[in-house]
Each structure stands twice: as C-alpha cells, then as structure tokens.
N, C-alpha and C positions, 0 to 999 in steps of 0.2 A: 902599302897599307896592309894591313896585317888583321886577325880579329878571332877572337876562340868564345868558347859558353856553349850555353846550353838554350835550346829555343827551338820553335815548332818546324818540323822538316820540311813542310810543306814551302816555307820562305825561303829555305834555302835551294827544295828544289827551284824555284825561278830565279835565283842566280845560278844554278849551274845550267840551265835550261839555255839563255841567256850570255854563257862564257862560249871558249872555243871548242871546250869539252863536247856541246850540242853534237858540233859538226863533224867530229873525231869519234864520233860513236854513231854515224849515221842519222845520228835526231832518235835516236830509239829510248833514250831518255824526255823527249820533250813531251810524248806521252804516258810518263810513268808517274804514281802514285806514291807519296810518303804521307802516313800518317803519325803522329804523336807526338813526342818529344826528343831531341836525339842531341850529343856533345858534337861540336864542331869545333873546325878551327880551319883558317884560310891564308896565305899569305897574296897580295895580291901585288903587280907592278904593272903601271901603265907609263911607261913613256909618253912625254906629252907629244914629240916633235916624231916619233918612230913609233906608232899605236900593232904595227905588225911585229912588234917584236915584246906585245906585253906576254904576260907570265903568270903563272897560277899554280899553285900548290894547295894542297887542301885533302882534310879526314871530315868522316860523317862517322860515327859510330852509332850505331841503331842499338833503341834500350829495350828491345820488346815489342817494335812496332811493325803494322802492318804495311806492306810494299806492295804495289804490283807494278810490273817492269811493262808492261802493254797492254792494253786492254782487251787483249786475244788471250791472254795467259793468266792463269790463276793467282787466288789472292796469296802471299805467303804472311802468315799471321805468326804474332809474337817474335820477329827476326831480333837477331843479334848477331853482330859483326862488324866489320872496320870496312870502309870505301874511302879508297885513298882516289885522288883523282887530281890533275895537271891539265894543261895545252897539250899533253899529247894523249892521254885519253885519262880510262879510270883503272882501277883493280880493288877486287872483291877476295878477301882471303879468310879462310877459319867463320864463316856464317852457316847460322843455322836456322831453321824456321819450323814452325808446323803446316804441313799440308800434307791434303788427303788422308787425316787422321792419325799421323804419325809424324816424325822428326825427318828433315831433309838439313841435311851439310852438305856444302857446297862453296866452289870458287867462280873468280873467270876478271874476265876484261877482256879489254880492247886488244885486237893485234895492230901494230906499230905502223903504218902506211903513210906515204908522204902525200896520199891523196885521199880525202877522207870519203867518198865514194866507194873506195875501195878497202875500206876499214872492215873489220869483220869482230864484232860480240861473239863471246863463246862464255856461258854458262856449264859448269860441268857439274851434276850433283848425285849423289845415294842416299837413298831412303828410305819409309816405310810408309805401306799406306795401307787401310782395311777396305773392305768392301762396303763397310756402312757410310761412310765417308764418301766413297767415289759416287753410290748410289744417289748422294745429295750435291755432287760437284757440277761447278760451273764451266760452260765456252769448253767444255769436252765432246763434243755431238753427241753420237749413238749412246758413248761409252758409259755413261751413269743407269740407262734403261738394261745395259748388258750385265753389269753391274749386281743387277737386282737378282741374277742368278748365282752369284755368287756368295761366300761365307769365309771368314777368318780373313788374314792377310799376307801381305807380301811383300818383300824386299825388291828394290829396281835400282837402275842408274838410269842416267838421264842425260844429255847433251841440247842445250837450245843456244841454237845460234841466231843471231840476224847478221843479213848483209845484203845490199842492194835494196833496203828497204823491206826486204821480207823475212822473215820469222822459217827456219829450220828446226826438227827437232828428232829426235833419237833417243829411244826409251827399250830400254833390254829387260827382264826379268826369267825368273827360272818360274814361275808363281806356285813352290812350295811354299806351303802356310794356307794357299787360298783354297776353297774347294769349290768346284764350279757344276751347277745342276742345268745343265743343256742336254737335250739328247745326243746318241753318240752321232759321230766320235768325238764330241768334244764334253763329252762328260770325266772329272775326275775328282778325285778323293783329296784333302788337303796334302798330304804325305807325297800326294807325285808329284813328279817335276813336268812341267810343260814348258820347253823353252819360247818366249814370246818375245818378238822384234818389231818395233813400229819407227818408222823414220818418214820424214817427207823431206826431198832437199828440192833446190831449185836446178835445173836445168840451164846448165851454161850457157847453151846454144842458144836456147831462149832469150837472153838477154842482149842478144844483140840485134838491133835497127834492122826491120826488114825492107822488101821495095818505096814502101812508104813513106819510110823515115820513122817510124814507131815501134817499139818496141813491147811484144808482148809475151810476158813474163810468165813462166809454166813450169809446175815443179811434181816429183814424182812421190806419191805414196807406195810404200812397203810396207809389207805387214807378214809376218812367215809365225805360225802357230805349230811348233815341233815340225816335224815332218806332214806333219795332215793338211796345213791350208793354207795355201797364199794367195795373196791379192797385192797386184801392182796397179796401180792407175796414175795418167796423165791428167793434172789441173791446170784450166787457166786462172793463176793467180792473179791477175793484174786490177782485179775490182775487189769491193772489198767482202764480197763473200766467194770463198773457192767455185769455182762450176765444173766438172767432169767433162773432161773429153773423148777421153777412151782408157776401157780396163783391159784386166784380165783374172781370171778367179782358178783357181787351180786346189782339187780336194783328192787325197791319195795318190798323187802322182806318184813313178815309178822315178828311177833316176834318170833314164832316158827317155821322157816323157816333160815340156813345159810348158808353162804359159800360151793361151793364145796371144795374137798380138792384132785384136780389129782393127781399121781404118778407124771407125767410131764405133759408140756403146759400148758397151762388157761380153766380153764372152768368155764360156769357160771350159775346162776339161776335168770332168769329174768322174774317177775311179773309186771305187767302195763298194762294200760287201753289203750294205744294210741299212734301208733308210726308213725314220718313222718319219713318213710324210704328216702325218694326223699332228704327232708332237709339234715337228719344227713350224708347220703351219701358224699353229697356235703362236710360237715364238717370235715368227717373223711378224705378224699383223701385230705383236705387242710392244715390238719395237718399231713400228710405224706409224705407231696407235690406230689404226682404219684396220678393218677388215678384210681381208687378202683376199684376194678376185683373181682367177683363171684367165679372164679375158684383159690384165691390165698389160701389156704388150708393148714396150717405144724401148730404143736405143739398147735392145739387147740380142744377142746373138750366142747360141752354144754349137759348141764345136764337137764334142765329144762327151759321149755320158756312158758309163759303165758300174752297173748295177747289179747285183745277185739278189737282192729282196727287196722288196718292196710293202711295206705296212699297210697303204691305202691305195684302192680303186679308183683312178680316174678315166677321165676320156679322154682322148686324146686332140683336145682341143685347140690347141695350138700347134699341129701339123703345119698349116701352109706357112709358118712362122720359121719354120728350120730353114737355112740354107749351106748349108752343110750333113752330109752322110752320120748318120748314129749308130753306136757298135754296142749292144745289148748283150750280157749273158745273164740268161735266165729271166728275163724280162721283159711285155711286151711294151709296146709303144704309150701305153699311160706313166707315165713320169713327164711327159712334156709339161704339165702341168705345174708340181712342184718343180721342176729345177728353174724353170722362168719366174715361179713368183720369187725363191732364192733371189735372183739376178735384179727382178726389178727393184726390189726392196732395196738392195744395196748400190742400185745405180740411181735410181731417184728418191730415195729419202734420207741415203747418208749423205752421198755428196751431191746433189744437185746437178743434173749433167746440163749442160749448155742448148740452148733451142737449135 
C-alpha cells in the first residue's frame, strides 16, 4: 500500500505513533505535537501470513508548522524540513524553525539498535536567540526571570537527546551579542565573551535495578559560567518533576581548588574579591518571587568562603548552621547570611530538592 498528498500532520502523527517507528524511537514521538498542513508520502507492506516482517518507508515534509518533540521542550514554530522515517527509526536533515526569537537549523534521528530500549534520539542544532524572547519562554525554569537581566542576543549550539525514556540536553554559547546587568562578577557588556556550558545527562549506574528490583533513574546537571561559577548537581529523575539530591556550587575557584561533593543539599566553595550582598539579595528574592529571609535554612551546607569585601552588614545568624571550618580574608563572620540565602534559593526554588 502506498499513498502521498498533502493533509493535516496531526493524522499522520497517529499513524506514525502507531507504526514500529513508535518503538524504534523510545515512544519519544508518541508524545509530540504537529500542527498545520504538511506533503506526505508512505509506502506501506503488511504480510498477511508474516506481520513481523511488515515494512514502512515514508517523508513528512513540514510547510511552516509548529512541532514540539515532548512536552518538556519548547515550541519550534514555522519549521521547514524533510523527516524521512522507516521500521528502523526516522531522520531529520536541512530543518529549520524559529525559537527563542531567532532561527534554529538543525538535524538528528534515531541511532541504529536491534533493541529498541536501547535506541537513542540525538537532535543536533545552531541558532540564534535574544533575550526578549527567552524573557517570555516556556518549561525553561529559573531561566526566563534570569533572562530579564539581560539585552541584545546570542548565538549557541545545542544537543538534545533522549534515551531510556529520559530527555538529555547540551547547550554551548560564547553569549557575545548579549549584555548581562547582574551584579559582579557576573556583570558584562554585549561585546564580551563569556563562555556558558549547560548539560544534564543521565547517570549510567542509575539505570540499573537495585536490591529491590527497581530502578531509580538520576541524571547530573552542569553548568560552568567562564571561569567564575559552576554548579554540578545530582537529580532524581524518575517522576515526573526533577527533585535535587545533592549539589555543589563553586564561585572563583582556583585551579587547584573544586567542587564540594555533600552526602545531601548543596554546598559550596566560594572565592572572590567583592560581594554586593544588598544587590544580589534583591536578585535572588526576584528570582524566587518571595522575599529572602536569613533564617530560611534546609538542605544546605558551605564548605569554604573567601571574601575581601563585603557591601552589607549582617549578623551572623546562621553560625550554628556551619559544619565545616571557614577561612575569611578581610572579613568578619557576617556573610553567613548572604552565602546561605545564595544556596537556598538555588537548592529549593530551582530545582526542588527531595524531602
């Protein structure tokens, strides 16, 4: 059976939904979106007497319509491109879309696996995106309110994978173009380059059956800002909102200087010359929308803080909170205040840490 035209994608998604393609792609199609009108064409064989060995060949070419590949991931509006797709998965080549206020091209498909379990999506794309744009984007967490301190725009690449049912993704930029109004150090002028890395993949080891017989699936965020600030954390993925297990926050590190590594919460190592607590306060409570509190205290822990200035007077309210030794130049014991609201903020209102 055979059959080409022109007609609404959405019919066509529930035949491909519906073929073998589903299970050769993890089902990471059975929850994706086509809207508008799109040219098709299909070649179908169904043995009547040997149904495991039907067959499928088939294009979707997109006229301008809107996709979205999971309902975690953003909308890509006005696409154009060819998806060719078989029994043994699909492929995506020469497509383009608008998001995040500028143009994304982009490839990918299925890698080859005679078990489809064990299939893996790989999305590869470069683009453009402004800040006005991100300011109003969707199913990106923090990143639209961070957003709002920004101007102009920027070029990136990107990587989204799925496999084992979960969503990977890898996103690179240098963000000249963009200019970013945060207190230092992370303020800069559109003309610099700040190189910015965000990934979360899944953790192998995770995936496999513990004493119970279950399997509970945990995947790592990274995040490296130039040299100035990174952030690793452990999620349990396995529901369907992330929940944090454990971080680590690292601000001016030396070369021989890393990450803490807590049992649980976040803890961090912070080096730097110069902090306007008064500024970044205002910031953090504007990305939390609430009012930033001294005393809001759970699942955090700092290891190491080193300071030369300090903007605003506090008290040292959160002493019996330390459990680890702190090494101060030129400062005394009031920063326990701001470095803990830092922490909480990013342990309970980005990602949700687990009870």
């Amino acid at each position: 059976m055979n059959a080409k035209g022109n007609g609404p994608l959405a019919e066509l998604h529930g035949f491909i939904v519906t073929s073998p393609v589903n299970n050769l792609t993890s089902q990471v199609l059975a929850s994706s979106k086509f809207d508008g009108l799109g040219d098709f064409k299909f070649d179908l064989a169904l043995p009547v007497a040997n149904l495991q060995n039907s067959r499928v060949n088939g294009t979707i070419n997109f006229l301008g319509n809107d996709v979205q590949i999971t309902p975690d991931t953003p909308l890509l509006s006005q696409t154009k491109g060819t998806v060719s797709f078989s029994e043994k998965g699909f492929d995506i080549k020469e497509a383009k879309a608008q998001l995040f206020g500028g143009e994304i091209r982009f490839d990918g498909g299925n890698t080859s696996s005679k078990s489809s379990a064990n299939s893996t999506v790989i999305i590869r794309g470069q683009g453009e995106a402004t800040a006005a744009a991100l300011q109003n984007a969707q199913n990106l967490s923090v990143l639209p309110n961070i957003a709002k301190y920004a101007s102009g725009g920027l070029n990136y690449t990107a990587e989204l994978r799925f496999r084992h049912g979960h969503s990977e993704l890898l996103v690179q930029s240098n963000l000249v173009g963009m200019g970013i109004d945060l207190p230092a150090p992370l303020n800069k002028s559109s003309q610099t380059a700040m190189p910015l890395s965000y990934s979360n993949t899944l953790i192998d080891k995770s995936l496999q059956a513990e004493r119970d017989g279950k399997t509970r699936a945990k995947d790592q965020v990274h995040i490296t800002l130039d040299k100035l600030v990174e952030f690793k954390f452990i999620r349990d993925v396995q529901g369907e909102t992330p929940k944090l297990i454990q971080g680590g926050v690292g601000v001016g590190l030396a070369a021989d200087e890393s990450l803490p590594e807590p049992d649980s919460g976040v803890a961090a190592n912070i080096n730097v010359d110069f902090i306007d607590a008064d500024q970044w306060g205002a910031v953090i409570a504007a990305l939390s929308g609430t009012e930033s509190k001294s005393n809001q205290v759970k699942n955090t822990e700092t290891t190491s803080v080193q300071v030369s200035s300090l903007q605003e007077d506090y008290t040292p309210a959160l002493l019996p909170y330390v459990r680890k030794p702190w090494w101060f130049k030129g400062v005394v014991l009031k920063t326990y205040c701001w470095v803990h609201r830092v922490l909480v903020q990013l342990g309970e209102r980005i990602w949700k840490p687990s009870n």
